[in-house]
N, C-alpha and C positions, 0 to 999 in steps of 0.2 A: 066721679072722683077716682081718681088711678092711686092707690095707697102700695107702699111700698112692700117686697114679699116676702111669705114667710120665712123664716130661720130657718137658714142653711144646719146642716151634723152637726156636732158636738165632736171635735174641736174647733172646725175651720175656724168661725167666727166667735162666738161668744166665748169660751174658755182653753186654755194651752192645755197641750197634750200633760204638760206635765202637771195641769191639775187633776185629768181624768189619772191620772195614775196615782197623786196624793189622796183624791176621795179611795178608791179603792183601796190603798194600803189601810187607809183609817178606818173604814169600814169592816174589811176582813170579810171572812164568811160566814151564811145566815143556816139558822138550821135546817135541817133535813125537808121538812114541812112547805119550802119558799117553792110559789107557783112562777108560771112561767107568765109572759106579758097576753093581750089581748085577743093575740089570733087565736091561742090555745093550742092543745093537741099537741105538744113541746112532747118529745121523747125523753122525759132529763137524760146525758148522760149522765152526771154527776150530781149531787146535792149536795156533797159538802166540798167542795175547792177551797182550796187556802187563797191568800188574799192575791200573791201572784198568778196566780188562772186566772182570778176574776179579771183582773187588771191585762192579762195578755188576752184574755177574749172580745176586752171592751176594745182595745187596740184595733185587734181581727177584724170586728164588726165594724168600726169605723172605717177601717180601709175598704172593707167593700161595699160598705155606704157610698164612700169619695167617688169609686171605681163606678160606681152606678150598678154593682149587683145587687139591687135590695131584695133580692128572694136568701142570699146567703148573709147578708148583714140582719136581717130577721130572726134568722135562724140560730147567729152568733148571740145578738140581745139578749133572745127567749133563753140562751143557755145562761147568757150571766145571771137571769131572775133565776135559775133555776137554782142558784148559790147565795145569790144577792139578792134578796125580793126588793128593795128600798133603794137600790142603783139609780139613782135620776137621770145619769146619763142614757143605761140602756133604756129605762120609761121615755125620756125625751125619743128620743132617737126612733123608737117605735111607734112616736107618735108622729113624728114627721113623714115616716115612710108610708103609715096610712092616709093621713092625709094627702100626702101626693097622688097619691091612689084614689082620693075623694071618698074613702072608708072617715070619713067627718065622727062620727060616731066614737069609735074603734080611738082615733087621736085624738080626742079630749077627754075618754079611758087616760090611757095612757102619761096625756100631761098634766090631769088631775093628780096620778100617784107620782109624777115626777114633784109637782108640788107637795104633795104629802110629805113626801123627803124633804124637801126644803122650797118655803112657802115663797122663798124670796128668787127662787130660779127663774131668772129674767128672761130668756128663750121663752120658755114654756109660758110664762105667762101672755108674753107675745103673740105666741102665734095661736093660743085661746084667743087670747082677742080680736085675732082675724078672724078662727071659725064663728064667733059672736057676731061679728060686724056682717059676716054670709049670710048668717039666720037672720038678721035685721034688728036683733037685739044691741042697738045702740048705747043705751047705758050701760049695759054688762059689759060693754068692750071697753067703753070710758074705764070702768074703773078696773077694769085689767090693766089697761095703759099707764093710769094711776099709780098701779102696782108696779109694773115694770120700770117706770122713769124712778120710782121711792126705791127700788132695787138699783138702779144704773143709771144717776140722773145725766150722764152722757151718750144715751144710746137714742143716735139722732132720725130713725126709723118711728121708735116710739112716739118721740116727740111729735114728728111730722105727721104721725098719722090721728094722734089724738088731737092735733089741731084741726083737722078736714073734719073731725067726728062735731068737734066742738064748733066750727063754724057750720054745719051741717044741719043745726040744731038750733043756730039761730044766734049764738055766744061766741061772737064774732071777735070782739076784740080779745078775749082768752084765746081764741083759736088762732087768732095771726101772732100771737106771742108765743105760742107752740112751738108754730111754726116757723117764728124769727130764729126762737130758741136752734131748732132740728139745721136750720139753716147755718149759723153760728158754727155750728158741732161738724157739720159735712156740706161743705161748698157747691157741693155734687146735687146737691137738693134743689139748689134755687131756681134752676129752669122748670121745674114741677110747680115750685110756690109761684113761682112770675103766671104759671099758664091757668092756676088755679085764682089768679086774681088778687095775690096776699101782695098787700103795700110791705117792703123789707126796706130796711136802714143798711149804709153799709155796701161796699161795691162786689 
């Protein structure tokens, strides 16, 4: 089964720039005490940054995310945890860059505390449910999936991919309703549903 892949940074696809800059205004700055993300060994500059630093680093780091420098987008994150320990964005965003790196471990660190921030951050729970579905833990990804759709019931990745889990398993007619569903949502899907065998309605 070919399942669609993980989430792209934090803004491209799941949320606008101008929410990464609304959560950090709201948030502001964490005390002195806040550690850095997973790699560790973070030099803080700072500890206490007011709520515009946090907000222009997470910007930083996302551009050179975009750019493909993820040795200097790491480095931008680890600083904003250095101010903001509970930033979901930098947590996400450091968990994707390990994971691309196949540091598996290291980015489900990472997008567990981006979930601790908030349990409903539809990314993260995503792309858990990809590194679940790696490990062959099949249920855990279900109801990651679970999670994610009850977060963003139009996000047509999820959908598709929890229908391949669910016909996978033998729950065949739930999984091509997924899959009709992911289909519905992005027209772009249904030459994967046709090649995987899912009867679809609908031209």
């Amino acid at each position: 089964m070919t399942f669609p892949p993980v989430r792209s940074s934090i803004p491209r696809r799941a949320v606008s720039a101008a929410a990464v800059v609304a959560l950090a205004l709201a948030l502001g700055a964490c005390s002195s005490s806040a550690k850095p993300g997973a790699s560790g060994g973070t030099d803080c500059k700072t500890t206490n940054a007011n709520a515009k630093a946090v907000t222009a680093l997470v910007q930083k780091g996302l551009q050179a995310q975009i750019a493909g420098n993820d040795t200097q987008a790491e480095a931008d994150f680890n600083q904003v945890l250095c101010s903001d320990a509970n930033n979901k964005y930098a947590h996400y965003n450091l968990g994707l860059i390990f994971q691309n790196r196949g540091k598996n471990s290291d980015a489900e660190d990472e997008y567990n505390k981006a979930l601790a921030a908030d349990e409903k951050f539809g990314p993260a729970l995503y792309n858990l449910a990809i590194l679940r579905t790696a490990d062959k833990d099949t249920e855990g990804a279900i109801s990651l999936y679970r999670r994610a759709i009850a977060a963003n019931a139009k996000d047509p990745n999820a959908h598709f991919n929890l229908g391949l889990l669910l016909r996978g398993k033998g729950e065949t007619a739930e999984g091509n309703t997924e899959i009709q569903t992911a289909v519905n949502l992005d027209s772009s899907l249904r030459a994967k549903a046709i090649a995987q065998g899912v009867p679809l309605t609908g031209s």
